[in-house]
C-alpha positions in Angstrom: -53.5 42.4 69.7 -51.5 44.5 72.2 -53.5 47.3 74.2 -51.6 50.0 71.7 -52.8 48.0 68.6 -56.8 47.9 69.9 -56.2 51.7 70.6 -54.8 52.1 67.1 -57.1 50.0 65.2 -60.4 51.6 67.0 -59.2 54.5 65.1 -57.9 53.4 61.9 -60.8 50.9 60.8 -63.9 52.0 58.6 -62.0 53.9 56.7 -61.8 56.6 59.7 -58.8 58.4 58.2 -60.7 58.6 54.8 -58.6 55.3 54.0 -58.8 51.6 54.2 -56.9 49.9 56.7 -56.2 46.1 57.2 -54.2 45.3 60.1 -52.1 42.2 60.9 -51.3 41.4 56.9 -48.9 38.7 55.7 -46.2 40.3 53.2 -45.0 38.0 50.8 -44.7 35.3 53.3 -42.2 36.8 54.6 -43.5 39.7 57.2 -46.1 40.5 59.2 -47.4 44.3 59.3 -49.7 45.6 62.0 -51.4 48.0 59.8 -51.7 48.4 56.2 -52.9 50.8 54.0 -52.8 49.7 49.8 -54.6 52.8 48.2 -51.6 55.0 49.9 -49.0 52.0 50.5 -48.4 52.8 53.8 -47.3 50.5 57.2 -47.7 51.3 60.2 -45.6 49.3 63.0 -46.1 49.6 67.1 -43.0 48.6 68.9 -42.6 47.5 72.4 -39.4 47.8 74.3 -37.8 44.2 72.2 -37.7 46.5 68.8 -35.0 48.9 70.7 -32.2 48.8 67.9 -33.2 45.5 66.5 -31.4 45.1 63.5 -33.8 42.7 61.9 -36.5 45.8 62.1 -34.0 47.5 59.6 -33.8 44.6 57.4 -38.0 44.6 57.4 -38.1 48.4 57.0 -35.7 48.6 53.9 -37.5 45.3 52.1 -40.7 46.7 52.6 -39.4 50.1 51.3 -37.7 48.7 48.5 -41.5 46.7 47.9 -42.7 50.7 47.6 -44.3 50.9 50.8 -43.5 53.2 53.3 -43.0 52.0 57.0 -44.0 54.2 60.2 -43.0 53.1 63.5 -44.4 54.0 66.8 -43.9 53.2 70.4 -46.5 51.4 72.2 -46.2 54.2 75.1 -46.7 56.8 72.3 -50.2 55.9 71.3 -50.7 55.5 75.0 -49.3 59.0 75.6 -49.9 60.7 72.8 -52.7 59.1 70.6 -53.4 62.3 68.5 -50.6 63.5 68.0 -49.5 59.9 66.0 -53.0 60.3 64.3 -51.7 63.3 63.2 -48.6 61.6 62.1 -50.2 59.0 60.0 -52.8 61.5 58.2 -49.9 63.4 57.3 -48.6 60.5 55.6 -51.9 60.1 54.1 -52.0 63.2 52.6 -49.1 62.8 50.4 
């Protein structure tokens, strides 16, 4: 794991958020997700700099959206930078 997915996960796991998270989970063969959450079918996704515009991220996004899942993507300098405020982020898309 990358320094911004240890950060991530040291907050995520045990059900920290009040939900379960698995993290580096193989979609249908096809992908792998950093982060998961089933109960709330939710991904989250940490990019570095080789993500900028990458066209096969779209591709991912919209098949794991059309799979009912919704995708959030962060910056690895984000949850450097600004660890609670992408907490935030997530729970918000927890509380839905």
């Amino acid at each position: 794991m990358t320094l911004a997915e240890q950060t991530l996960w040291n907050k995520v796991r045990r059900k920290q958020l009040g939900y379960k998270f698995l993290r580096q989970y193989i979609i249908d063969n096809l992908y792998i997700v950093d982060f998961i959450c089933f109960e709330k079918k939710l991904i989250i996704e940490l990019d570095g700099g080789q993500h900028c515009e990458n066209p096969n991220d779209v591709k991912r996004d919209e098949y794991l959206k059309n799979k009912g899942f919704s995708v959030l993507r962060f910056w690895n300098n984000e949850i450097s930078e600004n660890l609670n405020g992408c907490l935030e982020t997530i729970k918000q898309h927890l509380d839905r």
